[in-house]
N, CA and C of each residue as an Amber inpcrd file, in Angstrom:
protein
   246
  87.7080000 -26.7490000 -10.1660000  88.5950000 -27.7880000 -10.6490000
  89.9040000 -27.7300000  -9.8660000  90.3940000 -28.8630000  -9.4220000
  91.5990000 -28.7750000  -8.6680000  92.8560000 -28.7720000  -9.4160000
  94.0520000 -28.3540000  -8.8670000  94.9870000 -28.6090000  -9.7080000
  96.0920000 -29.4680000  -9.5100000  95.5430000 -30.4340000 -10.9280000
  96.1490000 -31.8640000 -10.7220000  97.7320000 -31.5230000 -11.0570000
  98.0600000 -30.6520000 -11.9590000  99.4130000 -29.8990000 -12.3880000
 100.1000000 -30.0610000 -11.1630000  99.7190000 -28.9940000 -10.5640000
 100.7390000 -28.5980000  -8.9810000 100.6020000 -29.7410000  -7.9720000
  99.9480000 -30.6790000  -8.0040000 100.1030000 -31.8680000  -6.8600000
 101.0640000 -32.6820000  -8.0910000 100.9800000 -33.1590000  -8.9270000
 102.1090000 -33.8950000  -9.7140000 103.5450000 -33.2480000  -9.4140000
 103.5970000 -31.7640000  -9.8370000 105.1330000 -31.3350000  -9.9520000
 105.3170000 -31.5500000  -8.1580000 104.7490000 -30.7280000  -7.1210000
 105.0880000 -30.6570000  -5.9990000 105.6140000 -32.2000000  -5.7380000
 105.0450000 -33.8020000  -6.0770000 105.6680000 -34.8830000  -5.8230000
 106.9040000 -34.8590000  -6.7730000 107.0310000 -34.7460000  -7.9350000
 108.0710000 -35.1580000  -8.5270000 109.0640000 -34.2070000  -8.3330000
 109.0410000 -33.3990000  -8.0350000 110.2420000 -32.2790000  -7.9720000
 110.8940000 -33.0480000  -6.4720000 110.3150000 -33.3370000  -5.5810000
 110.7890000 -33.8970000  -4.5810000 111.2020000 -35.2250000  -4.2410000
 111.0770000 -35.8300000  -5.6270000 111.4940000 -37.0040000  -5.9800000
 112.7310000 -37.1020000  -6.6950000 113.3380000 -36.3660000  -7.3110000
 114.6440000 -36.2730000  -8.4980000 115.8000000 -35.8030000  -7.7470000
 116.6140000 -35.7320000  -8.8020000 117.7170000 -35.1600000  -8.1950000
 118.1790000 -34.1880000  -8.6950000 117.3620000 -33.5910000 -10.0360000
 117.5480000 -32.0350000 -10.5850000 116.3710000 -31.8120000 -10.8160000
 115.4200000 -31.3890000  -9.8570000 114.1800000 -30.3700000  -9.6130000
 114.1540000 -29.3910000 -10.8530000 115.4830000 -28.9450000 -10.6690000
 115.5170000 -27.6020000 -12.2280000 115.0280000 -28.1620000 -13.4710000
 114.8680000 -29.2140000 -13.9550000 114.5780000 -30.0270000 -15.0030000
 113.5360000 -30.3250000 -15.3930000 112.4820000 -30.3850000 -14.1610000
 111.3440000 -31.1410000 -13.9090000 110.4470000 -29.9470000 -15.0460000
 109.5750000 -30.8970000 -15.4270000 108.3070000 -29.7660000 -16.2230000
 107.0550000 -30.9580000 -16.3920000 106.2530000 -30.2050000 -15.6570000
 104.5700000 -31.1260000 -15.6570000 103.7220000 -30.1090000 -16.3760000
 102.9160000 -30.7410000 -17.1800000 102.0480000 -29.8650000 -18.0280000
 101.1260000 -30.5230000 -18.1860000  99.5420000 -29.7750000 -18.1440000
  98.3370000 -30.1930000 -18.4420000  97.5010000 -29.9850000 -19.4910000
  96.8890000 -30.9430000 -19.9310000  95.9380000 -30.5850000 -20.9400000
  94.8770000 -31.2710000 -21.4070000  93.7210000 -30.3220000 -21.5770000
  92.3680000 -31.0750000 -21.7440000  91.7520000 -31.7350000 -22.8010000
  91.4340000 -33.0460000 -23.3620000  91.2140000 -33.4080000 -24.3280000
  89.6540000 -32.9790000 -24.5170000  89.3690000 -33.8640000 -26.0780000
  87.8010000 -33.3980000 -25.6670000  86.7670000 -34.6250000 -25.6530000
  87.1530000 -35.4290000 -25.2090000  86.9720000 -36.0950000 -23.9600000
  86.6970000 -35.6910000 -22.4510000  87.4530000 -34.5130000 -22.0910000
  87.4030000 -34.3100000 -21.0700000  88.1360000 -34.8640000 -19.7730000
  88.7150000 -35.5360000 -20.4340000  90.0790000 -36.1310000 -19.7740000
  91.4080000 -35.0540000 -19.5550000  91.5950000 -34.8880000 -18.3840000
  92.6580000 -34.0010000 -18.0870000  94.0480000 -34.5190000 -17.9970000
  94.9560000 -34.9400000 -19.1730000  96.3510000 -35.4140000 -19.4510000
  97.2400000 -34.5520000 -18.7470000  98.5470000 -35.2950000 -17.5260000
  99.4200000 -34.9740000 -16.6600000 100.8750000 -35.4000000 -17.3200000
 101.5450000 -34.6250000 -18.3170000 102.5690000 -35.0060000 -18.8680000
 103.9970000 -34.4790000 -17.8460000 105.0580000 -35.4420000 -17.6990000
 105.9410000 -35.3080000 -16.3820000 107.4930000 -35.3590000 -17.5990000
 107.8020000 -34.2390000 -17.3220000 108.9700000 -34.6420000 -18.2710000
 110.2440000 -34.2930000 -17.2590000 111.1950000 -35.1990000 -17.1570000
 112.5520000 -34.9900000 -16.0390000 113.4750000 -35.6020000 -16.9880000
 115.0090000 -35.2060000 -16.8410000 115.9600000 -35.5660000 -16.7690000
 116.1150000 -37.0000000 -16.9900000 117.1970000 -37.3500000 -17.8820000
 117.2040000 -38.7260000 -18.3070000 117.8550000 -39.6380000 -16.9840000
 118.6760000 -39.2830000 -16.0130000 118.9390000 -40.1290000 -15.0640000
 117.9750000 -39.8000000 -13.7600000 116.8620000 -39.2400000 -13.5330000
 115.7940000 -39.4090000 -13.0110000 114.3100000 -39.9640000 -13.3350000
 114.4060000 -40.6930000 -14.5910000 113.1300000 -41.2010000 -15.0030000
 113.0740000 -42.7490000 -13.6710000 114.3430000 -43.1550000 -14.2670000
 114.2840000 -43.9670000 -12.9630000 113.6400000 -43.8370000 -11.4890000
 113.7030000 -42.6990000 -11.2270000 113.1250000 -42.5830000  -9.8960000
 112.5820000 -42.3950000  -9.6760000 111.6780000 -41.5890000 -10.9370000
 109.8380000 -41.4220000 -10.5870000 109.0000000 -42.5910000 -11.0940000
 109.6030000 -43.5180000 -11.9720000 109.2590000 -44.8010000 -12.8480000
 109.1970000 -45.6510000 -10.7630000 109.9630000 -45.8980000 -10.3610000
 110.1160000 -46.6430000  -9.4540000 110.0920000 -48.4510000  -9.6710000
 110.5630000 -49.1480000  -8.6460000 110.6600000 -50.6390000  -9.0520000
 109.5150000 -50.7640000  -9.6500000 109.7100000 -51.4830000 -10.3260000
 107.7610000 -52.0440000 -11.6930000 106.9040000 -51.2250000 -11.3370000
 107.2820000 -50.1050000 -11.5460000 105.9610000 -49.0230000 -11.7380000
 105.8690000 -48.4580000 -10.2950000 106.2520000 -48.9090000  -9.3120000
 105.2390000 -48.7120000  -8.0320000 105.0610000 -47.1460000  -7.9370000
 106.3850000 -46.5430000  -7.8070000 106.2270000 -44.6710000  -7.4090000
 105.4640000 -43.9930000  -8.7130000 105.3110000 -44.4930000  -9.9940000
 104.7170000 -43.8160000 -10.6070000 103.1530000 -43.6830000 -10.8130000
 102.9150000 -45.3020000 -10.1000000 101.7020000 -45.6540000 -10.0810000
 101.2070000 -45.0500000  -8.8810000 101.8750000 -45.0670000  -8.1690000
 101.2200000 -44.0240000  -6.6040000 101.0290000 -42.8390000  -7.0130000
 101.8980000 -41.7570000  -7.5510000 101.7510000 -40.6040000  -8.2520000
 100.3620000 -40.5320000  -9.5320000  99.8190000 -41.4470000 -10.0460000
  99.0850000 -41.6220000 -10.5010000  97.2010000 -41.7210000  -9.8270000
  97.6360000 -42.6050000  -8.5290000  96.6510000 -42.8340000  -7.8870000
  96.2170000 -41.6860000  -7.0160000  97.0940000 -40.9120000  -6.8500000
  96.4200000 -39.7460000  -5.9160000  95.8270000 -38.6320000  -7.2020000
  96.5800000 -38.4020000  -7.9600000  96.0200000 -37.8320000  -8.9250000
  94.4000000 -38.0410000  -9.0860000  94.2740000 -39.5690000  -9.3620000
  92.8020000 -40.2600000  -9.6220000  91.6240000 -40.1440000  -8.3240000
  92.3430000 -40.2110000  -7.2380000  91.7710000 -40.0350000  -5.9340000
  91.1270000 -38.7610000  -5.8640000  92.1950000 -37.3620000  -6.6360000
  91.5490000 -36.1130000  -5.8050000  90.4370000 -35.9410000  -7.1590000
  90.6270000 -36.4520000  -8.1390000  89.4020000 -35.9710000  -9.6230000
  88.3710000 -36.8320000  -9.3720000  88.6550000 -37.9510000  -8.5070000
  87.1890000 -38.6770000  -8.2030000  86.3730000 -38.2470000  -7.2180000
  87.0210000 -37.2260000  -6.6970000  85.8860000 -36.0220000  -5.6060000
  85.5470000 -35.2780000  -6.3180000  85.9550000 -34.5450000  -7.2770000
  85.4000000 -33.6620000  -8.7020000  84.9180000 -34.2550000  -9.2070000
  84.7190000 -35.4710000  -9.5980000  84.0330000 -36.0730000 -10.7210000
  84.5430000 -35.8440000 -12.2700000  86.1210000 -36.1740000 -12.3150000
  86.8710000 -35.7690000 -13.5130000  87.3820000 -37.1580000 -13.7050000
  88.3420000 -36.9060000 -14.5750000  89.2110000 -38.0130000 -15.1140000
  90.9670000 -37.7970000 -15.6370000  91.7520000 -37.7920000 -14.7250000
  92.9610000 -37.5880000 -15.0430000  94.0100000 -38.9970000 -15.7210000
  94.6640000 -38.7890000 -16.5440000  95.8830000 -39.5360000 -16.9710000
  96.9480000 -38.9520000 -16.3510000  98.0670000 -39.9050000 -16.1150000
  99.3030000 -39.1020000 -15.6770000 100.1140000 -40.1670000 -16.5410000
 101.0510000 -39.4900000 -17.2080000 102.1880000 -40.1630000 -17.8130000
 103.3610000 -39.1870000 -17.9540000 104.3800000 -40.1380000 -17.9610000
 105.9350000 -39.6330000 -17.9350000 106.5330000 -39.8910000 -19.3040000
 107.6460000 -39.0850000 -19.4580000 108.3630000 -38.4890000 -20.6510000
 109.7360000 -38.4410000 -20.5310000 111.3370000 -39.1550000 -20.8460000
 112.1600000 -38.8430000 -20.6390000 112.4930000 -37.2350000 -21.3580000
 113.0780000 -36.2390000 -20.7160000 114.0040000 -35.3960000 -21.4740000
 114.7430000 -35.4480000 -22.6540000 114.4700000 -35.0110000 -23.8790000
 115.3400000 -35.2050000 -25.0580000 116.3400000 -34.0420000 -25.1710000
């Protein structure tokens, strides 16, 4: 199984502007769906959100790209910081 965790944080940490903040966490339903939760800093949601979705949806699509060579199923969704 690859790890969809460390390709999410490695993009978003390099996307923000406080890396220290960043926290991606995984978890398996039972489904079998592997959930990519992205939680950053409230003045960086903006920047992984990107204009109408686009950077988050790219961050999404590679995710989907590398589990469709595994034959998995990933979600990726984002979380402002409370």
């Amino acid at each position: 199984m690859a790890d969809y965790r460390e390709l999410v944080d490695f993009i978003v940490r390099r996307l923000v502007t406080d890396p220290d903040k960043v926290q991606v966490t995984a978890e398996n339903d039972d489904r079998g769906v592997i959930s990519i939760m992205i939680r950053v800093a409230p003045e960086d949601v903006g920047r992984v959100i990107g204009k109408r979705g686009a950077t988050i949806n790219a961050i999404r699509l590679l995710a989907k790209a590398g589990a469709v060579k595994e034959n998995e199923r990933v979600d990726v969704d984002i979380r402002e910081e409370e």
